[in-house]
PDB file with SEQRES, HELIX, SHEET and CRYST1 records, atoms N, CA, C and O in Angstrom:
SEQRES   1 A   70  UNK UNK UNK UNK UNK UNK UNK UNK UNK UNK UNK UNK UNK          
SEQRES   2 A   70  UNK UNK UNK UNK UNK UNK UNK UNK UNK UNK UNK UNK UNK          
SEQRES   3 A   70  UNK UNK UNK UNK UNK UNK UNK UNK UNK UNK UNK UNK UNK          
SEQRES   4 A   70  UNK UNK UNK UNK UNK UNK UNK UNK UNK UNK UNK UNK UNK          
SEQRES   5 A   70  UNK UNK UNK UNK UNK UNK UNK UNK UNK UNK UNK UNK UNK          
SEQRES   6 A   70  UNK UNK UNK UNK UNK                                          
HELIX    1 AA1 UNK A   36  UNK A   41  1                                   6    
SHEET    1 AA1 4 UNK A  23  UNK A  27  0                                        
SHEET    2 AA1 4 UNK A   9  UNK A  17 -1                                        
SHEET    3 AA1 4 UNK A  44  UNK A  48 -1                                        
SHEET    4 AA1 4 UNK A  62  UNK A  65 -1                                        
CRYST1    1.000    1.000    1.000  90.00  90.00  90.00 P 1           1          
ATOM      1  N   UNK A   1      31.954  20.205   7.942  1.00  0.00           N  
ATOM      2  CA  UNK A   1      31.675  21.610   8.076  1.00  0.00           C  
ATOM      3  C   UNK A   1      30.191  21.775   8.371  1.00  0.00           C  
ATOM      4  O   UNK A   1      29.406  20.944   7.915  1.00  0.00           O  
ATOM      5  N   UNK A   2      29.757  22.797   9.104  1.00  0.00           N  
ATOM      6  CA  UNK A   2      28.414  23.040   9.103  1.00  0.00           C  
ATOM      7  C   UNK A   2      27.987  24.177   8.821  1.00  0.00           C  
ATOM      8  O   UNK A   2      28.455  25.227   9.260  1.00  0.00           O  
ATOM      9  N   UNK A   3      27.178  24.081   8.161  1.00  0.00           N  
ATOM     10  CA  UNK A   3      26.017  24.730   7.155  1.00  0.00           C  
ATOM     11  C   UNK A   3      24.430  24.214   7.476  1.00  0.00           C  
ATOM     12  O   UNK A   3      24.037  23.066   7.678  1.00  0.00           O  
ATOM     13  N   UNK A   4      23.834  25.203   7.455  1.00  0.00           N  
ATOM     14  CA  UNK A   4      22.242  24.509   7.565  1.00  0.00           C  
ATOM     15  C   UNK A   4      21.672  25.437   5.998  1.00  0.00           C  
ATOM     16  O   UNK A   4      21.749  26.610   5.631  1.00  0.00           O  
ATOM     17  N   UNK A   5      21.270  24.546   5.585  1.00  0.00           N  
ATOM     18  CA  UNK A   5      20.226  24.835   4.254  1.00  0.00           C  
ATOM     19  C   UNK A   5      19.709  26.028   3.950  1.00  0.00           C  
ATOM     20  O   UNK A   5      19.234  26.657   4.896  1.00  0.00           O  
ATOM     21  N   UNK A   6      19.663  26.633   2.620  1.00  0.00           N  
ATOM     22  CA  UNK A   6      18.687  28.227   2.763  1.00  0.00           C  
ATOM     23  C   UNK A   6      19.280  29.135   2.050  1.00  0.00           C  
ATOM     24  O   UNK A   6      18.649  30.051   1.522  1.00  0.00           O  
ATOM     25  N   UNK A   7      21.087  28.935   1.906  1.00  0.00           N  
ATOM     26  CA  UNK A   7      21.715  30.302   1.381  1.00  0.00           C  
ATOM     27  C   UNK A   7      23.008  29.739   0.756  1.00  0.00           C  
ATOM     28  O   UNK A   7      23.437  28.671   1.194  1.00  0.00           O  
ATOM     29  N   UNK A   8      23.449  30.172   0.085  1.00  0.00           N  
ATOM     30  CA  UNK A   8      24.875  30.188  -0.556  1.00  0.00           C  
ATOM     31  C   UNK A   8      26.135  30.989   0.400  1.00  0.00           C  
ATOM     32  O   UNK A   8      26.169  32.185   0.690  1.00  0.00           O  
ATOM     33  N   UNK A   9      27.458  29.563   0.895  1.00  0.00           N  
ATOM     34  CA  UNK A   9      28.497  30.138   1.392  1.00  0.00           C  
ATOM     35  C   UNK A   9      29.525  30.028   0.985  1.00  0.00           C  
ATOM     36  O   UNK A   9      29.776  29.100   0.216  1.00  0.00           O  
ATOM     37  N   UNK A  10      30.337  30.804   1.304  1.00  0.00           N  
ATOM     38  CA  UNK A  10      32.014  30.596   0.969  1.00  0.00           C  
ATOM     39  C   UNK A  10      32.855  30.993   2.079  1.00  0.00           C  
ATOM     40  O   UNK A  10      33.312  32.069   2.464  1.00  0.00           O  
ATOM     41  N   UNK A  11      32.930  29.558   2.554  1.00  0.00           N  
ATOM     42  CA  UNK A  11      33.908  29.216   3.797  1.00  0.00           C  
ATOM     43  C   UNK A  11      35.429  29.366   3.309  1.00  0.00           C  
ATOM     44  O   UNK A  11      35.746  29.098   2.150  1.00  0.00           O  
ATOM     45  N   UNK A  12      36.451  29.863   4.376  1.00  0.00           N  
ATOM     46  CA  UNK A  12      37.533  29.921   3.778  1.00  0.00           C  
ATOM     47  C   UNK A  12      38.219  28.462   3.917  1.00  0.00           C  
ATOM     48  O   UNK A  12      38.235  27.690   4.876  1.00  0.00           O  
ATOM     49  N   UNK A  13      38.727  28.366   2.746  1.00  0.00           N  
ATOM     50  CA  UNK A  13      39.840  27.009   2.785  1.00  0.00           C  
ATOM     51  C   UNK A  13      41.234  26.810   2.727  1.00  0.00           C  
ATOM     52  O   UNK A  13      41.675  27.959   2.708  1.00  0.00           O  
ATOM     53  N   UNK A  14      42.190  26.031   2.689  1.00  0.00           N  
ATOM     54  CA  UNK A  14      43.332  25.774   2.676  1.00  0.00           C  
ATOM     55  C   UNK A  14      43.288  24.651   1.272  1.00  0.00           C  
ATOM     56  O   UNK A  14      42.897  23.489   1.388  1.00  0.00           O  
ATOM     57  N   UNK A  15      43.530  24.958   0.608  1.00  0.00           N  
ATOM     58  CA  UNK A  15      43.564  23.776  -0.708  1.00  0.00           C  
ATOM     59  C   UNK A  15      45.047  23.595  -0.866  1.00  0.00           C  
ATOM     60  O   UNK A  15      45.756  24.601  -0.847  1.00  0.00           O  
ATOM     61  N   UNK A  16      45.735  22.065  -1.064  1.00  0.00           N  
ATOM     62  CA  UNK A  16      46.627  21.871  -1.313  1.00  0.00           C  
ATOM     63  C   UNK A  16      46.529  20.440  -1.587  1.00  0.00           C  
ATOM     64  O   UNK A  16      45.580  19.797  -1.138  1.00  0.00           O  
ATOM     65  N   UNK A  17      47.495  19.866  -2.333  1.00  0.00           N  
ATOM     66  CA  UNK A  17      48.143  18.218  -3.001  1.00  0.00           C  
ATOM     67  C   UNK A  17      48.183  17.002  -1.753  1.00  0.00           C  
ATOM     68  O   UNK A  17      49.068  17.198  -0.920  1.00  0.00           O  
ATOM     69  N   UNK A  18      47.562  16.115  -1.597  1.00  0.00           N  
ATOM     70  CA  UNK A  18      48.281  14.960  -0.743  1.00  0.00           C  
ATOM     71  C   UNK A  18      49.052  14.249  -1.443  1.00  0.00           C  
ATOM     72  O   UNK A  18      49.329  14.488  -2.619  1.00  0.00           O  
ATOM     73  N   UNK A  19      49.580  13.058  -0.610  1.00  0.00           N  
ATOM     74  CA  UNK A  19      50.766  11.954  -0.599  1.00  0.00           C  
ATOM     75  C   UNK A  19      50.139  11.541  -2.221  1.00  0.00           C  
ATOM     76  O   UNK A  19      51.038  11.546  -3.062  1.00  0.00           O  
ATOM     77  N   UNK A  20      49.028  11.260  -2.661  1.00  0.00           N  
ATOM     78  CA  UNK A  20      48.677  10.692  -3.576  1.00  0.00           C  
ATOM     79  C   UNK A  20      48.182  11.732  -5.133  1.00  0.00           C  
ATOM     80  O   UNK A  20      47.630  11.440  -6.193  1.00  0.00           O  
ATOM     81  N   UNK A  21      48.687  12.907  -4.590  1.00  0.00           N  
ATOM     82  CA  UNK A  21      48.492  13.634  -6.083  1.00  0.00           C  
ATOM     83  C   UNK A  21      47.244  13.928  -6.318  1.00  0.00           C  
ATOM     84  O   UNK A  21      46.987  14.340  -7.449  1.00  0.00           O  
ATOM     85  N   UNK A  22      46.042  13.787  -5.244  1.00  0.00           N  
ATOM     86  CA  UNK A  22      44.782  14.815  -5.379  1.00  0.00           C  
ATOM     87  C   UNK A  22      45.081  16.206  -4.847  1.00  0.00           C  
ATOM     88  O   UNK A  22      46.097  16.607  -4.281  1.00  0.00           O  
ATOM     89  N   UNK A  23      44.127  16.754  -5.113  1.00  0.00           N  
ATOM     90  CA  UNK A  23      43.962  17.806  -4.339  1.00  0.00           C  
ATOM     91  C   UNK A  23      43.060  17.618  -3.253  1.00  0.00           C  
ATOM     92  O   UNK A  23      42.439  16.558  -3.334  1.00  0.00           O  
ATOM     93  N   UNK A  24      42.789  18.355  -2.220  1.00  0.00           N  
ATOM     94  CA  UNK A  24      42.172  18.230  -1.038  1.00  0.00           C  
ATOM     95  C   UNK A  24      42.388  19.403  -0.105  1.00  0.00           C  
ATOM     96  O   UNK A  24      43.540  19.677   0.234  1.00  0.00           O  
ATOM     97  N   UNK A  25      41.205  20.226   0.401  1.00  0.00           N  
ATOM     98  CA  UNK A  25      40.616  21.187   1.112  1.00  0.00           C  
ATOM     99  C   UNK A  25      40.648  20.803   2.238  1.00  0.00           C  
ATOM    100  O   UNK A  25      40.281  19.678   2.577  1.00  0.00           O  
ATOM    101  N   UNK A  26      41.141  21.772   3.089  1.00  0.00           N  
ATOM    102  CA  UNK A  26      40.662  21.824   4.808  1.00  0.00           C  
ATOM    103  C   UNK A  26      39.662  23.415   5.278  1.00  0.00           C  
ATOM    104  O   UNK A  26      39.673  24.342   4.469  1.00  0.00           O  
ATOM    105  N   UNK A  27      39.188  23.500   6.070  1.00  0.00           N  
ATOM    106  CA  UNK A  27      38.276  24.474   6.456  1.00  0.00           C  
ATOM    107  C   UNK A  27      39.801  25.543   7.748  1.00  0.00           C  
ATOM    108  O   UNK A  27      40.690  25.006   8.409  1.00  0.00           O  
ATOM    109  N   UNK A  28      39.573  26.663   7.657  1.00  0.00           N  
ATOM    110  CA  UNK A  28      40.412  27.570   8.356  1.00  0.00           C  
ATOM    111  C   UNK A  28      40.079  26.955   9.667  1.00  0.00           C  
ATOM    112  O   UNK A  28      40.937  26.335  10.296  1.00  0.00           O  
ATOM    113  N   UNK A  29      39.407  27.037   9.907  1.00  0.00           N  
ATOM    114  CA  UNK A  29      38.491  26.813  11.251  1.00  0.00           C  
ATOM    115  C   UNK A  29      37.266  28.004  11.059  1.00  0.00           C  
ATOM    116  O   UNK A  29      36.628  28.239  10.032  1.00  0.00           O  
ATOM    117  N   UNK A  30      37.147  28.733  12.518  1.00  0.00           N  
ATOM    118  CA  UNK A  30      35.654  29.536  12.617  1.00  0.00           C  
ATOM    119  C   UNK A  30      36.334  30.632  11.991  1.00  0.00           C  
ATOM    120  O   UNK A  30      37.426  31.193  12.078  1.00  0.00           O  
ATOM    121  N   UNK A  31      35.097  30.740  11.214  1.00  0.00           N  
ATOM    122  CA  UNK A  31      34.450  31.838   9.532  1.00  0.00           C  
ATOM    123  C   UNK A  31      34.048  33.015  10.238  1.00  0.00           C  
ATOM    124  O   UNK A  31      33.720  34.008   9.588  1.00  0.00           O  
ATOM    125  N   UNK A  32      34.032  33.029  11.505  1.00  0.00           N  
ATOM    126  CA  UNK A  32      33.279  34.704  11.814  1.00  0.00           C  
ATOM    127  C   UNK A  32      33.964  35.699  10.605  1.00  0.00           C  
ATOM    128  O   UNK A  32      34.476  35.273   9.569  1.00  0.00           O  
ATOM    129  N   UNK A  33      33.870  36.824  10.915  1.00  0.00           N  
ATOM    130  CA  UNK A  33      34.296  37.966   9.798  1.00  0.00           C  
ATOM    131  C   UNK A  33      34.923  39.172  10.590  1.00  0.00           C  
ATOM    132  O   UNK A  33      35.057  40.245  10.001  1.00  0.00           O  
ATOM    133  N   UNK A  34      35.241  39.064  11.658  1.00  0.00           N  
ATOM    134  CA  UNK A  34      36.341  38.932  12.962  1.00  0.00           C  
ATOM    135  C   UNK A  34      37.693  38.545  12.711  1.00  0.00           C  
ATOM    136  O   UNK A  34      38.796  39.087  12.783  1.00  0.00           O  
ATOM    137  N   UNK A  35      37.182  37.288  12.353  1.00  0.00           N  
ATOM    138  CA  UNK A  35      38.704  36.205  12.545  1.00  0.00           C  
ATOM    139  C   UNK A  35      39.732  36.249  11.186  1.00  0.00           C  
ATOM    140  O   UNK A  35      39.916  35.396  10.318  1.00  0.00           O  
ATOM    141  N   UNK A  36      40.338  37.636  11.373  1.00  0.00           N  
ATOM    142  CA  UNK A  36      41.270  37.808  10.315  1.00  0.00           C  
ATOM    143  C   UNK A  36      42.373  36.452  10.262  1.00  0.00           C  
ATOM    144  O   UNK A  36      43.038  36.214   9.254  1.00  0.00           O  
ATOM    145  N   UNK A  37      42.425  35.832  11.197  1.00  0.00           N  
ATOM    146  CA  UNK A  37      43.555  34.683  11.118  1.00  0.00           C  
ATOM    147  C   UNK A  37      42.808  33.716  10.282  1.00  0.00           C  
ATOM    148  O   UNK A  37      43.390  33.526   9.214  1.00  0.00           O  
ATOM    149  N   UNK A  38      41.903  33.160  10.392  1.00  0.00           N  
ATOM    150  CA  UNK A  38      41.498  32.253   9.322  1.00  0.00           C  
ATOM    151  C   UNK A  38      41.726  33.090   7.466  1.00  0.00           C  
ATOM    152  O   UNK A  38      42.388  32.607   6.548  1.00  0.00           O  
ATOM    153  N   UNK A  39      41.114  34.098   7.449  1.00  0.00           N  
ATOM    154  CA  UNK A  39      41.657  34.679   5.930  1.00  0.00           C  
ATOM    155  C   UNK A  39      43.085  35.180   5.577  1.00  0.00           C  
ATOM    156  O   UNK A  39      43.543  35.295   4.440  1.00  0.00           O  
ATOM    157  N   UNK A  40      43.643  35.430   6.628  1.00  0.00           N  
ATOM    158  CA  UNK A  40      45.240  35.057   6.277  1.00  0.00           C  
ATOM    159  C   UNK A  40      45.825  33.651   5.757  1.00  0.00           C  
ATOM    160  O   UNK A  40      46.558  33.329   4.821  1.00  0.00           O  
ATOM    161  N   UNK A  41      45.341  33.144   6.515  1.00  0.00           N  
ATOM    162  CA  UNK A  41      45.821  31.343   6.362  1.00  0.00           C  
ATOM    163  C   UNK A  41      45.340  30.896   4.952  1.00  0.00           C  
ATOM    164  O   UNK A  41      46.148  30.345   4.204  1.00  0.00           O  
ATOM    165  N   UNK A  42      43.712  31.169   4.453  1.00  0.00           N  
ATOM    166  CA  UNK A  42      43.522  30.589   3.298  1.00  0.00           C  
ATOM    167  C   UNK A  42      43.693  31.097   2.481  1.00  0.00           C  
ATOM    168  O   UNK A  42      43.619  32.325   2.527  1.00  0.00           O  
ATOM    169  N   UNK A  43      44.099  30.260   0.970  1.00  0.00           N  
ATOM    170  CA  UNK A  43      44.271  29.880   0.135  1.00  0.00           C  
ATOM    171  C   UNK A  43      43.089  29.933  -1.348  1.00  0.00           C  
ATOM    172  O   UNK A  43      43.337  30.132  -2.537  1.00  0.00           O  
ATOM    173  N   UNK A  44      42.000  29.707  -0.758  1.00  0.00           N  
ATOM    174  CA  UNK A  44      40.460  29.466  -1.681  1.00  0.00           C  
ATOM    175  C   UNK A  44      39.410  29.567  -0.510  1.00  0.00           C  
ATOM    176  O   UNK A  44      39.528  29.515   0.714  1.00  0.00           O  
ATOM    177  N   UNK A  45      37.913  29.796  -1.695  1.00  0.00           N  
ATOM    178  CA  UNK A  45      36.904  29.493  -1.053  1.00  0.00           C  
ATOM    179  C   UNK A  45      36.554  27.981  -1.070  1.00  0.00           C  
ATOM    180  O   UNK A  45      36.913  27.108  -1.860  1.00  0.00           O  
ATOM    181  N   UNK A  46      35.656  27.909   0.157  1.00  0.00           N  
ATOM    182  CA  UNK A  46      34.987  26.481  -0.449  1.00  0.00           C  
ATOM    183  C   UNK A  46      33.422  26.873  -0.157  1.00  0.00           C  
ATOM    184  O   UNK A  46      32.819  27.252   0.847  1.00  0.00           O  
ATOM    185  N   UNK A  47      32.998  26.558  -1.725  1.00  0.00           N  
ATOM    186  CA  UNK A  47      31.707  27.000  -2.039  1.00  0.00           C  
ATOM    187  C   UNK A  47      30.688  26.137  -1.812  1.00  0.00           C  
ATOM    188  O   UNK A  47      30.685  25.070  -2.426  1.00  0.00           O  
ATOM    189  N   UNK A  48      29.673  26.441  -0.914  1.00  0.00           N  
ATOM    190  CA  UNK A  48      28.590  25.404  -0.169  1.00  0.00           C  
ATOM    191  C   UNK A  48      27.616  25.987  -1.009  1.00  0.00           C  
ATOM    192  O   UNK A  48      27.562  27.217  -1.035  1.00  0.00           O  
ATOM    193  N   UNK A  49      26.493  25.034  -2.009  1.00  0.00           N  
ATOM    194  CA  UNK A  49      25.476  25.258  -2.254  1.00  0.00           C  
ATOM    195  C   UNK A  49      24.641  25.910  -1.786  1.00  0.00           C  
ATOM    196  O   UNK A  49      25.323  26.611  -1.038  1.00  0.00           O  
ATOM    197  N   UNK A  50      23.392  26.306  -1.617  1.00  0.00           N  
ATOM    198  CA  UNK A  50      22.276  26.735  -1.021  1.00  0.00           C  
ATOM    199  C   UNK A  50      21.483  25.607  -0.311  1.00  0.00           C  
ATOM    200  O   UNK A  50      21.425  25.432   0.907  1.00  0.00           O  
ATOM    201  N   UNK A  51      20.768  24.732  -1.460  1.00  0.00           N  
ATOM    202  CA  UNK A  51      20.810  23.567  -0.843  1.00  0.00           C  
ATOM    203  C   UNK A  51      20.967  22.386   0.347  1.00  0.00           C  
ATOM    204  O   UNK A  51      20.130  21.733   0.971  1.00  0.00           O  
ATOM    205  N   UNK A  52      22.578  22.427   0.365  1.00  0.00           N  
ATOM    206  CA  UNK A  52      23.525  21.416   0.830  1.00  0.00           C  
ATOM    207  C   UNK A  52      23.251  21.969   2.442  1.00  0.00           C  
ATOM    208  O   UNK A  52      23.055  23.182   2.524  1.00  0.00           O  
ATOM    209  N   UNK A  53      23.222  21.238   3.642  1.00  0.00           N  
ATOM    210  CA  UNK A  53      23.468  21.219   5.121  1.00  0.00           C  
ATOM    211  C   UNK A  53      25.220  20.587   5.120  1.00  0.00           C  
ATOM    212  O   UNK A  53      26.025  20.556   4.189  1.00  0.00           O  
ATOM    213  N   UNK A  54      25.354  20.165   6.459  1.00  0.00           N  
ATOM    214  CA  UNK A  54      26.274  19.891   7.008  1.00  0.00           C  
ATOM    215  C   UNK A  54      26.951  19.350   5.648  1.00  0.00           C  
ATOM    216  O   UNK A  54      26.378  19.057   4.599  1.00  0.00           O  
ATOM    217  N   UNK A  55      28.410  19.293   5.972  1.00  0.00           N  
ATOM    218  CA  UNK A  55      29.561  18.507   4.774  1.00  0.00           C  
ATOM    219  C   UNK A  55      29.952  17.673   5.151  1.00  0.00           C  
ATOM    220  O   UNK A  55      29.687  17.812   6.345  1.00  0.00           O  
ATOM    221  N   UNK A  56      30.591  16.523   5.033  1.00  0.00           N  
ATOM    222  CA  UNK A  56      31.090  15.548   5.841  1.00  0.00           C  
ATOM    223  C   UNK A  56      32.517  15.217   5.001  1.00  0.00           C  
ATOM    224  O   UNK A  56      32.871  15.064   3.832  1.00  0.00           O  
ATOM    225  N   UNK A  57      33.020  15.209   6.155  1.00  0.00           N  
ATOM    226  CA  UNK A  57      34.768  14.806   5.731  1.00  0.00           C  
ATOM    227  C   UNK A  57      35.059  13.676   4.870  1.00  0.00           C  
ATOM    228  O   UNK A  57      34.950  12.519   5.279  1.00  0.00           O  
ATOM    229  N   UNK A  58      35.451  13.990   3.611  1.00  0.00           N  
ATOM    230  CA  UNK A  58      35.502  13.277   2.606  1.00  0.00           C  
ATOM    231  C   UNK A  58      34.977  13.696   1.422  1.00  0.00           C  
ATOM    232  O   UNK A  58      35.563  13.493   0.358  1.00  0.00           O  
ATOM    233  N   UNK A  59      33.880  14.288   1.503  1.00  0.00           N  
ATOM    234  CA  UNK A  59      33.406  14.552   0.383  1.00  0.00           C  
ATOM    235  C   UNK A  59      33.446  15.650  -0.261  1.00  0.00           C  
ATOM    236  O   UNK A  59      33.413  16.703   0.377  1.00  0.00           O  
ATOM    237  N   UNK A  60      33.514  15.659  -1.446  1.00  0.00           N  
ATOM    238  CA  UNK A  60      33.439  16.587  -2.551  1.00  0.00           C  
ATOM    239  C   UNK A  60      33.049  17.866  -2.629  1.00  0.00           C  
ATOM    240  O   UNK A  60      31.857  18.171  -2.609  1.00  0.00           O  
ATOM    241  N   UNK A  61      33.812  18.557  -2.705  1.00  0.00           N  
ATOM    242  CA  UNK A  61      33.116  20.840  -2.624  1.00  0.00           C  
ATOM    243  C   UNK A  61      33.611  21.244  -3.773  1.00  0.00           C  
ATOM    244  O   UNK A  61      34.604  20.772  -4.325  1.00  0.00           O  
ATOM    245  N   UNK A  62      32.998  22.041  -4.121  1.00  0.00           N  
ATOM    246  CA  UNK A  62      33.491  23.245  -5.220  1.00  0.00           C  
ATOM    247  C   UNK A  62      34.493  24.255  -4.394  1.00  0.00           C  
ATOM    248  O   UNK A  62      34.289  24.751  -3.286  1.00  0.00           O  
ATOM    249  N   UNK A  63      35.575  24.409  -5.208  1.00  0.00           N  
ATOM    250  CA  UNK A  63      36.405  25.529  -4.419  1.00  0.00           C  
ATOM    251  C   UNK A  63      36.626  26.817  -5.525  1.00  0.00           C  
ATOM    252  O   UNK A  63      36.115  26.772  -6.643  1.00  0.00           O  
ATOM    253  N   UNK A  64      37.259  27.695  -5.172  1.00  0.00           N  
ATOM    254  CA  UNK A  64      37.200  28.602  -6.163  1.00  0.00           C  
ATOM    255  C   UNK A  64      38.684  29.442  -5.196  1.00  0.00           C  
ATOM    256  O   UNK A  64      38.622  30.309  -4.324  1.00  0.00           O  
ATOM    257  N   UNK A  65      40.269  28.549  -5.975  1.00  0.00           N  
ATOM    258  CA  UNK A  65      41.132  28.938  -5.427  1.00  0.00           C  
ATOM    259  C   UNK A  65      41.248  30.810  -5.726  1.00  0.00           C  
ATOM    260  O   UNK A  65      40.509  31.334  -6.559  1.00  0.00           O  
ATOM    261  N   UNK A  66      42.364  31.709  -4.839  1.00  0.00           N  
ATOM    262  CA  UNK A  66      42.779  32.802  -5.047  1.00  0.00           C  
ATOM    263  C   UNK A  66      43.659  32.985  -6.210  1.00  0.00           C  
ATOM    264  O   UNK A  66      43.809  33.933  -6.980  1.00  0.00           O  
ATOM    265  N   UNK A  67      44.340  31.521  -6.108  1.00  0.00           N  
ATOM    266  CA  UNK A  67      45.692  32.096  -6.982  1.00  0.00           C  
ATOM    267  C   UNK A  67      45.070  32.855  -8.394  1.00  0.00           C  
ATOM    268  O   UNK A  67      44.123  32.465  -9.078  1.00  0.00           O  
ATOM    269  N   UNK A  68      45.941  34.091  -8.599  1.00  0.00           N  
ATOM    270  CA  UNK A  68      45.131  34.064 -10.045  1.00  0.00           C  
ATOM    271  C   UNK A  68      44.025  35.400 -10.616  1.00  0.00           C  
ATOM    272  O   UNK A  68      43.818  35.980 -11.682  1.00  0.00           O  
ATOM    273  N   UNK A  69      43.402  35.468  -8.955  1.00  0.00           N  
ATOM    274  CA  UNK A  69      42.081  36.652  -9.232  1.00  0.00           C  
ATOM    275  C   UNK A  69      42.385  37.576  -9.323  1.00  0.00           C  
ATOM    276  O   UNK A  69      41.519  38.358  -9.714  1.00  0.00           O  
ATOM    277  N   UNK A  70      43.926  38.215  -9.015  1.00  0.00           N  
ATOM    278  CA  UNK A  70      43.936  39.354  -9.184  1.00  0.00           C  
ATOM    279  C   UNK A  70      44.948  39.936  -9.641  1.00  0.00           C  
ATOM    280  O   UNK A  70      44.933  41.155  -9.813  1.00  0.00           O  
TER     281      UNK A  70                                                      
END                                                                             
């Protein structure tokens, strides 16, 4: 995912179980605030530090699923 450094985001995600019983996040695709099809599709945020630049596939995010908030 890309992110450049400076601010706190919450990209939309798809969170769900693989073959092996983790959990594991995918990105909607493009986050504009336009693209009602990506916030239909997801599921959770995935919460990018302030900090943090680019993400790289594989690694570790904070998510902060829907189920639940309301």
């Amino acid at each position: 995912m890309k992110k450049s450094p400076g601010r706190l985001e919450f990209q939309r995600g798809i969170l769900e179980t693989d073959e092996q019983g983790r959990l594991v996040v995918s990105s909607t695709g493009q986050q504009g605030s336009g693209i009602l099809r990506s916030m239909s599709q997801a599921n959770c945020f995935i919460i990018l530090p302030t900090g943090c630049g680019n993400v790289a596939a594989g690694s570790e995010v904070l998510v902060e699923p829907f189920e639940g908030l309301v």
